[in-house]
N, C-alpha and C positions, 0 to 999 in steps of 0.2 A: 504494500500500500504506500510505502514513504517512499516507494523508486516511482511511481504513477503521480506521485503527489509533487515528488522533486522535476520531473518531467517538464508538468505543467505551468509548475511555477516558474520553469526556466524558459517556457517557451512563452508566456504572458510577459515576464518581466524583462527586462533587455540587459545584453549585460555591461557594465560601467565602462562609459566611453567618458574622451575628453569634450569642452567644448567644440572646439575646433571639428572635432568628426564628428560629433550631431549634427552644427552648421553645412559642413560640409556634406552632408548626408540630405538634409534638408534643402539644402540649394539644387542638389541634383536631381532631386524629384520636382520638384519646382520646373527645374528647366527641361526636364521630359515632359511631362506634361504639356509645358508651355508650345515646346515645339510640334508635337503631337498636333494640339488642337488647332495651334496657329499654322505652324508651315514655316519652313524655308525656303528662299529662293538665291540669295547667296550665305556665304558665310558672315555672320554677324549683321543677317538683315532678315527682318520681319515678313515673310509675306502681304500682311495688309496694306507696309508701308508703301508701295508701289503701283498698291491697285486705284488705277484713276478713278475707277467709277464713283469712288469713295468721294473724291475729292469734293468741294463746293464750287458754284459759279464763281467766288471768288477769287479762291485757291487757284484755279484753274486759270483765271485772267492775270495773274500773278506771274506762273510758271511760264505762261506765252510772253508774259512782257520780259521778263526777265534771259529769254531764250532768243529772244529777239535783241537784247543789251550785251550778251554771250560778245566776249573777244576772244578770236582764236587764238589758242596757246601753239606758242612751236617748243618744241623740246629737246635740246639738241646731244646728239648723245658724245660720252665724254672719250676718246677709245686712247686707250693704256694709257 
């Protein structure tokens, strides 16, 4: 009975971690989750944050004026 009892108790109660790997533990599920529901589309970007549909008439008259204020960048590459 005290081996079914010891079992139990070890399988409800968790066993002594530090801060740091509770946090870390909890950050990780967190961000499965997050990804999960949300989505990626690149590394370190949001799926929704891209989606125009989303956007407002405002938003969106923003993004044109300021695409239209765009100076083309040259970049010149540096070799040895």
């Amino acid at each position: 009975m005290k081996k079914k009892e010891a079992a139990v108790v070890s399988s409800v109660l968790s066993t002594v971690t530090t801060v740091d790997e509770t946090w870390k533990g909890a950050a990780q599920a967190i961000t499965r989750v997050a990804r999960l529901k949300l989505g990626m589309t690149k590394p370190g970007r949001q799926k929704l944050a891209k989606q125009t549909w989303l956007w407002t008439d405002h938003i969106r008259d923003k993004v044109r004026e300021k695409k239209k204020q765009a100076v083309p960048r040259i970049f010149y590459r540096k070799d040895g």
